[in-house]
Backbone bond lengths (Angstrom), bond angles and torsions (degrees), N, CA, C in turn:
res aa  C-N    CA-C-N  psi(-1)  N-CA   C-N-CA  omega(-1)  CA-C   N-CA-C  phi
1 X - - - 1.455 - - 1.521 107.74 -
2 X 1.368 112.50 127.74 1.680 112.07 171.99 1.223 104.59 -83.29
3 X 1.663 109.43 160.14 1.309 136.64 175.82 1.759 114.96 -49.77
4 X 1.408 113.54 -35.14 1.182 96.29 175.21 1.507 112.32 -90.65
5 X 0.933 129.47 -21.51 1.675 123.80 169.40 1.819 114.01 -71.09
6 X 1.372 110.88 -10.95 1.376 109.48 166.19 1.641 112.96 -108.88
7 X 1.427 108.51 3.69 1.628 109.20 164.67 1.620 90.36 -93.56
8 X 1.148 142.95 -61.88 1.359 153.87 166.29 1.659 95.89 -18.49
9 X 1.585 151.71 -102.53 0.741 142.06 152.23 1.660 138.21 3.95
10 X 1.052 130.04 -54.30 1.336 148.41 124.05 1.631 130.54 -23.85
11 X 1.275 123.88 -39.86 1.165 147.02 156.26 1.621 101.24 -51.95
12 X 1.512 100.89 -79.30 1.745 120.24 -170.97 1.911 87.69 -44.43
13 X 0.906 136.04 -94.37 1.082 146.26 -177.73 1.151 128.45 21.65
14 X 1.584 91.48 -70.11 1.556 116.32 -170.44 1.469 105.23 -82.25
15 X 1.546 127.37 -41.41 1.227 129.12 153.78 1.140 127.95 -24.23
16 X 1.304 94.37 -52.84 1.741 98.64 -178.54 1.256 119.52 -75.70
17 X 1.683 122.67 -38.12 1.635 114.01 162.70 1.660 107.81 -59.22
18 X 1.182 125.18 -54.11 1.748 111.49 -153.55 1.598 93.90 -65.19
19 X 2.101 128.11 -34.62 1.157 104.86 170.27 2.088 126.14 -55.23
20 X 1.071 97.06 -48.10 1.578 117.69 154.08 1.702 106.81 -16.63
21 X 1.194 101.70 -92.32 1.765 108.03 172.63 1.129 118.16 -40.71
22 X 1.785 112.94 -43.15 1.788 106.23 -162.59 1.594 100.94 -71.86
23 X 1.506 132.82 -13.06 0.803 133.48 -165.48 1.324 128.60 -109.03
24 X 1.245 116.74 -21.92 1.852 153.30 134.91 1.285 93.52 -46.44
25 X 1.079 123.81 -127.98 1.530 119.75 175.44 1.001 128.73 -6.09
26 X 1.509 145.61 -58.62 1.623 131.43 149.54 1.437 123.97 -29.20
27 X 1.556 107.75 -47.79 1.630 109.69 -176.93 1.578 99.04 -58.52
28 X 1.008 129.51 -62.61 1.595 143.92 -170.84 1.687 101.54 -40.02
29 X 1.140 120.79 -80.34 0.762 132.82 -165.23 1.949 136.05 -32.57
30 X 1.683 90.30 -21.71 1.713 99.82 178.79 1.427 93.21 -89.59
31 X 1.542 147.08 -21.22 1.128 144.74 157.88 1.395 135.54 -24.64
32 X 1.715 130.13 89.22 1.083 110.82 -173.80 1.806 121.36 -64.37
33 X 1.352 122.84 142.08 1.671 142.61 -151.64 1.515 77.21 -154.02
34 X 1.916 75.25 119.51 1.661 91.29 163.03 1.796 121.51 -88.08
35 X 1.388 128.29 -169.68 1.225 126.70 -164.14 1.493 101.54 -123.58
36 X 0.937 125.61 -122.99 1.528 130.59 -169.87 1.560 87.97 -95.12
37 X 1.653 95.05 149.29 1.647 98.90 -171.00 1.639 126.72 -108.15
38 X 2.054 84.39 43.10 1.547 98.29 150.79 0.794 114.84 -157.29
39 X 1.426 127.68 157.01 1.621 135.46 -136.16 1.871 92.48 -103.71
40 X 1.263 99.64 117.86 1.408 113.08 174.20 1.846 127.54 -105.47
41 X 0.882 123.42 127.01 1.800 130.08 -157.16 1.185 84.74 -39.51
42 X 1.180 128.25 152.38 1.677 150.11 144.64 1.479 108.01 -57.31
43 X 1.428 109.53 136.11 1.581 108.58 167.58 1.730 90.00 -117.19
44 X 1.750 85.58 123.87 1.515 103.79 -171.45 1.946 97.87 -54.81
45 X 0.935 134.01 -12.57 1.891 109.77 -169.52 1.140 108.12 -112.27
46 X 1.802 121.46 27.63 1.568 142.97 169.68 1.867 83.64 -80.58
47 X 0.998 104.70 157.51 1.298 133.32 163.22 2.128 106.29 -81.08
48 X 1.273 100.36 -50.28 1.523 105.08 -174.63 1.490 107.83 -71.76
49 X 1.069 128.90 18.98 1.903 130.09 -173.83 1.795 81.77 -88.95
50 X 1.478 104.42 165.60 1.365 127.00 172.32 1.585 94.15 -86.12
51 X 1.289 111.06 144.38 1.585 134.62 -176.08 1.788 97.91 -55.87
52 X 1.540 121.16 142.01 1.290 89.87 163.29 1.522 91.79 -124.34
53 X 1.415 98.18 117.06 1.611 123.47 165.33 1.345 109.23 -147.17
54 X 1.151 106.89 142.67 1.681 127.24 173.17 1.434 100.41 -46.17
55 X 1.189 97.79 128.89 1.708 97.31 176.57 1.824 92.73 -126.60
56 X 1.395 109.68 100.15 1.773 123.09 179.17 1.378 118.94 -85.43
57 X 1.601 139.60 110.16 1.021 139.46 -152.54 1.770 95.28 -92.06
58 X 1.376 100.57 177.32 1.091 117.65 -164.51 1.550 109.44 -69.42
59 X 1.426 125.78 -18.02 1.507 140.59 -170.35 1.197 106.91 -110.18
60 X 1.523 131.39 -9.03 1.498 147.32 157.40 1.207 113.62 122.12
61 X 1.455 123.43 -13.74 1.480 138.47 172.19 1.559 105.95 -22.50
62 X 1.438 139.90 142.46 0.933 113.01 -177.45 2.131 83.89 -136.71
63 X 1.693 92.30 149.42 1.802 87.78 -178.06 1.514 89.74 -135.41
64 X 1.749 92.23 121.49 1.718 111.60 168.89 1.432 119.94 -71.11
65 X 1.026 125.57 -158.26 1.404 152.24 147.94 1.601 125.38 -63.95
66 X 1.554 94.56 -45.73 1.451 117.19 168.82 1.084 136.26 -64.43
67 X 1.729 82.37 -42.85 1.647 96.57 -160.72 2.042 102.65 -74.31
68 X 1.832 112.33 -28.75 1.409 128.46 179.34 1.130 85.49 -88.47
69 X 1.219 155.30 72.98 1.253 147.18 130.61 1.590 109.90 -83.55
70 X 0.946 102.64 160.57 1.916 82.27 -170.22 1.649 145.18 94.62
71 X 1.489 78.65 -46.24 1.595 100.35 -167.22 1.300 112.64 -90.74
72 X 1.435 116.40 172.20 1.664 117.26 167.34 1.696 99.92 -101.42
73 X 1.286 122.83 128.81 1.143 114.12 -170.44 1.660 107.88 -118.48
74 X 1.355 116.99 143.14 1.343 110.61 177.30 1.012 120.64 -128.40
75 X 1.552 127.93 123.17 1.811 116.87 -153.62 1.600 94.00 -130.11
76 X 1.479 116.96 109.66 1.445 137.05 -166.71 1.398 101.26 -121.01
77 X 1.541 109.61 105.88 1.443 131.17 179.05 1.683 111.33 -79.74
78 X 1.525 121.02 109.42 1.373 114.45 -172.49 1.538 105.61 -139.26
79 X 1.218 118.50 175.18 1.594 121.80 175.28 1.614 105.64 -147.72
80 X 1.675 104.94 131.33 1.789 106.22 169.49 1.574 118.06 -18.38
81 X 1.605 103.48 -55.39 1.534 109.83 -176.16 1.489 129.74 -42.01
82 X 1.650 93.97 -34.72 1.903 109.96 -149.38 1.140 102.43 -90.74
83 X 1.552 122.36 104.31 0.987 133.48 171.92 1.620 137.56 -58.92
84 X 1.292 121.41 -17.72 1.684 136.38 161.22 2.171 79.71 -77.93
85 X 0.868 156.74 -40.19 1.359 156.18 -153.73 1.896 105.15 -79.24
86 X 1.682 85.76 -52.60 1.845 76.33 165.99 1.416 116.49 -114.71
87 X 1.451 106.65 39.81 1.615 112.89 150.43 1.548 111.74 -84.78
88 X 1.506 115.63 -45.94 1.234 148.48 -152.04 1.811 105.24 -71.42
89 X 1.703 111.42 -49.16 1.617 138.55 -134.03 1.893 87.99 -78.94
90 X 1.990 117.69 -34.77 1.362 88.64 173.55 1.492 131.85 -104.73
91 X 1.033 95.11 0.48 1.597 110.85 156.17 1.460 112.85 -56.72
92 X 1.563 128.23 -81.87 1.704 124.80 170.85 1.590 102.68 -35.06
93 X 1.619 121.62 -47.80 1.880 97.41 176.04 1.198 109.57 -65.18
94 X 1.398 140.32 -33.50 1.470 116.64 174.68 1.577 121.70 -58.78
95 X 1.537 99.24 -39.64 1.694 109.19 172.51 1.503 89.23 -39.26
96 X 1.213 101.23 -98.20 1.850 122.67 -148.74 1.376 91.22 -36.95
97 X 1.333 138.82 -65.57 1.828 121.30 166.08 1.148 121.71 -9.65
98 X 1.436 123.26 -73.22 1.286 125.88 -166.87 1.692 109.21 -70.08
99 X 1.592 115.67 -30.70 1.461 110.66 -166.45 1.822 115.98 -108.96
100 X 1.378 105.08 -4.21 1.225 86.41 176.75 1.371 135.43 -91.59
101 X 1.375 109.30 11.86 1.253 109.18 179.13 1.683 96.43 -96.98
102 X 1.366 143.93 9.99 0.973 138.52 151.35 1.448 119.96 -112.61
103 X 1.664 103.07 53.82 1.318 109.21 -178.82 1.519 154.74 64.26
104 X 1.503 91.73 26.32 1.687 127.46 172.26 1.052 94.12 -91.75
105 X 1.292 110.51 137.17 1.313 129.77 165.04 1.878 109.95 -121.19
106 X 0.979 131.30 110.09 1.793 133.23 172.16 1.811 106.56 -101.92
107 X 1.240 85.78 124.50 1.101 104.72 157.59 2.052 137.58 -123.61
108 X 1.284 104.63 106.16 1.120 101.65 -165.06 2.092 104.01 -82.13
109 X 1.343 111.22 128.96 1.607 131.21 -174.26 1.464 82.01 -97.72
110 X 1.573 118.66 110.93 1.454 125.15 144.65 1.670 123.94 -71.87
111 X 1.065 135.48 105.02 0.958 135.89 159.63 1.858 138.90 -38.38
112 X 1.328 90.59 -40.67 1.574 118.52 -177.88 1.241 103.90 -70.64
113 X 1.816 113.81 -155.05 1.479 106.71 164.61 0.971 92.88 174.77
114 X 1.620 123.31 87.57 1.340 158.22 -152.40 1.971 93.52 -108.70
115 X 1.510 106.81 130.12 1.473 110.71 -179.72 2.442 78.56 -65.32
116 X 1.515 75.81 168.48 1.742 106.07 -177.39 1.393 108.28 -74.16
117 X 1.215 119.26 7.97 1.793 117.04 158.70 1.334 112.87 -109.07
118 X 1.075 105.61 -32.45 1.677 98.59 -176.28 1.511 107.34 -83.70
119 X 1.111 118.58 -16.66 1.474 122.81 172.73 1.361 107.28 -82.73
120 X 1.294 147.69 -30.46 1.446 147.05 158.79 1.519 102.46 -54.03
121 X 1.763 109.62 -52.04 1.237 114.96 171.66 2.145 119.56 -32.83
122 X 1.285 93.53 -45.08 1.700 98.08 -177.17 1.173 93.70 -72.87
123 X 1.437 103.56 -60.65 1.925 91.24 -152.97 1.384 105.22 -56.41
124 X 1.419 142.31 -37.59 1.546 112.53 -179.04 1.335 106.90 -82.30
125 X 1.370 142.74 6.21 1.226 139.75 171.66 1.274 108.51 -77.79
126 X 1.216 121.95 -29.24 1.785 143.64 -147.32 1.708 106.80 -111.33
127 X 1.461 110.01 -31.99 1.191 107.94 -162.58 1.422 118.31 71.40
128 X 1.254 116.94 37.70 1.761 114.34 174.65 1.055 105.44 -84.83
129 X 1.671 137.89 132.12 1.249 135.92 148.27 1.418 107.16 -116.52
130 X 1.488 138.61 24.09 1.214 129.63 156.01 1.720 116.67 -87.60
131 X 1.237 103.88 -176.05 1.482 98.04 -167.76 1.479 111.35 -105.77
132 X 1.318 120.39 127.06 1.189 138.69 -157.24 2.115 102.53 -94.72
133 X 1.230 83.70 117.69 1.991 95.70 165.55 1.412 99.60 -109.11
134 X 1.516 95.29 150.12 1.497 103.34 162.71 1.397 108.87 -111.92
135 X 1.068 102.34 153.79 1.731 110.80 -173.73 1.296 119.13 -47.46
136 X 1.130 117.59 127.78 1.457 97.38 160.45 1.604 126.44 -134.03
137 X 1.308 155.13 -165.58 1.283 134.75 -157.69 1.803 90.47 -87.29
138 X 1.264 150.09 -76.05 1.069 123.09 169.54 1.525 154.26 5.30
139 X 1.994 83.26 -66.19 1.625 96.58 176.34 1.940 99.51 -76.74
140 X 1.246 104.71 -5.48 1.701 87.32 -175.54 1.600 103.24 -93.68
141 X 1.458 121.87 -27.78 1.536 118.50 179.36 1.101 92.59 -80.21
142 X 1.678 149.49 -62.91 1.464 129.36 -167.16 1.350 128.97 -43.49
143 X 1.580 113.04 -24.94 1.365 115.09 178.25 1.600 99.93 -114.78
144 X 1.428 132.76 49.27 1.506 135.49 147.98 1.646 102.11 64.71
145 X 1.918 124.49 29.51 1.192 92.97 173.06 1.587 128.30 98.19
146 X 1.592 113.21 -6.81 1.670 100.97 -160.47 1.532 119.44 -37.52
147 X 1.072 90.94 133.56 1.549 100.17 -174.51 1.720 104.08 -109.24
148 X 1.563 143.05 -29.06 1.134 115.10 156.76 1.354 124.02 -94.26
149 X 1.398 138.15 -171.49 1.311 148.89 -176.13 1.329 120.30 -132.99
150 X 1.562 147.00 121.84 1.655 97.89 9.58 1.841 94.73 -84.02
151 X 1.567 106.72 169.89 1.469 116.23 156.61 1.319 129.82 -151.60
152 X 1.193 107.85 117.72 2.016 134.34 -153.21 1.679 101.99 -90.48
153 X 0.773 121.92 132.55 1.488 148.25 -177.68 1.940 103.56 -126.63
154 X 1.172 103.53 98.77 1.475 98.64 165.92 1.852 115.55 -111.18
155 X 1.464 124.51 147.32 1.332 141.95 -121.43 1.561 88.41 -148.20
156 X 1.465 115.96 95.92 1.657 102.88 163.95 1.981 113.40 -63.66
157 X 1.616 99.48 -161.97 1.226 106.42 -177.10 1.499 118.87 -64.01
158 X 1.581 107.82 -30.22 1.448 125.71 -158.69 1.822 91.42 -79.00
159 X 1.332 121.98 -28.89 1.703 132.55 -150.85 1.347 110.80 68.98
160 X 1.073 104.05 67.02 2.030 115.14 165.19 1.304 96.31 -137.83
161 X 0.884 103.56 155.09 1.717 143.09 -146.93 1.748 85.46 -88.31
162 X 1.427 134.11 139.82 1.212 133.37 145.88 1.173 112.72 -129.34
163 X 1.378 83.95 128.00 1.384 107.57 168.44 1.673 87.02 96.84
164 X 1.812 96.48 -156.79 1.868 111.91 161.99 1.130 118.81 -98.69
165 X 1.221 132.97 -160.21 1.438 132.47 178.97 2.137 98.02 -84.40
166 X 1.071 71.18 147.35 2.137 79.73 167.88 1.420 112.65 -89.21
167 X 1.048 126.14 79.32 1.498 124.26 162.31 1.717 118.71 -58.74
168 X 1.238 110.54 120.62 1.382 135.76 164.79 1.615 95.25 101.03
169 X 1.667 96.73 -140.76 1.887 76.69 -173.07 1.499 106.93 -117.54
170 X 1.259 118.21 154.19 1.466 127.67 -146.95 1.695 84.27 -111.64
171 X 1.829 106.60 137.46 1.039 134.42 154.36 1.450 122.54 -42.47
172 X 1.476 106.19 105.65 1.906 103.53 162.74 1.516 111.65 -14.97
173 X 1.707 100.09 -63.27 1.490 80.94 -150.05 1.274 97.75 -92.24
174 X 1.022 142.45 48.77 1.924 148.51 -157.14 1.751 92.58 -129.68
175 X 1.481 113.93 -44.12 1.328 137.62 -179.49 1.141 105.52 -74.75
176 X 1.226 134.80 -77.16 1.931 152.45 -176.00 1.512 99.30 -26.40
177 X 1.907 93.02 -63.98 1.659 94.58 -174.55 1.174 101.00 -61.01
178 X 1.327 135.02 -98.04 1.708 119.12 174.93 1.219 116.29 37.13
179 X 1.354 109.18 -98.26 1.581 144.83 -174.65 1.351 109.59 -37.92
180 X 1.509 110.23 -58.24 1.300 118.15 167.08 1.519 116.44 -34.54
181 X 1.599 119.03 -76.33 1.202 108.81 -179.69 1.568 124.32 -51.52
182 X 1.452 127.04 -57.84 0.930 155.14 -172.17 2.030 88.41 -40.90
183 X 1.553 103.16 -66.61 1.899 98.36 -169.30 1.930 108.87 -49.06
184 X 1.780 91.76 -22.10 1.800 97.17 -171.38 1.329 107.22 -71.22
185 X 1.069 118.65 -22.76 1.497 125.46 -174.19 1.554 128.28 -75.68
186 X 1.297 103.13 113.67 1.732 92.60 -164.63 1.778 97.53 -107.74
């Protein structure tokens, strides 16, 4: 074998692992991965702290900064339209069922802006029983804008960000486990 058909070979090789990795590693990466496995205070001038803006539900409820102190919070950006969004919407109501009485808090960010019947209209079509915000210019600069649908932001006890945001729609049990640790965490 000559030298250039075994530099040729060698070439292919290595290509093929770093494509290998770039592509391993991309998959991984939209995966929420928790951090140290206890929830430590947020220092508000981290980028990873939970936004603090009023997030006002659709019934007028209004949820501070304060008031999610504590909590594991989960802020899932969706719209009537988005169809991975109402694949996704009764799965998170079974979540928030099972977890909020141990201190989950969900909050669903509507994107859209459906008059107040047709939005009752979804949620019993949808099975939503979490509490629905509508966007507002705040909640859209605190969270950078989401630009696809749905997109999940989960919030340990301390309010830091774990992991990245979940782009598209996040697995029951991708979430459950999550939650799990996160409620264990004091």
């Amino acid at each position: 074998m000559n030298t250039k058909a075994l530099i040729g070979i060698l070439l292919a090789g290595t290509a093929g692992i770093v494509i290998f990795l770039f592509v391993h590693l991309s998959a991984d990466s939209n995966k929420i991965s928790l951090g140290p496995s206890h929830a430590q205070a947020c220092n508000k001038s981290k980028d990873d702290c939970m936004p603090d803006v009023r997030y006002i539900d659709t019934t007028g409820r209004a949820y501070t900064i304060e008031q999610l102190a504590g909590k594991v919070v989960v802020v899932n950006f969706w719209a009537t339209w988005c169809h991975p969004c109402q694949k996704e919407i009764p799965d998170l109501s079974k979540l928030y069922e099972k977890y909020k009485a141990k201190g989950v808090v969900m909050l669903g960010v509507m994107m859209d802006s459906p008059n107040d019947s047709d939005l009752l209209n979804f949620q019993s079509d949808n099975a939503m029983t979490y509490p629905v915000v509508r966007l507002s210019a705040d909640i859209d600069t605190a969270f950078n804008h989401p630009q696809a649908l749905p997109t999940t932001f989960v919030f340990d006890r301390g309010g830091r960000q774990v992991g990245r945001p979940r782009v598209g729609a996040i697995s029951p049990d991708e979430l459950s486990a999550t939650l799990d640790e996160l409620v264990a965490q004091k």
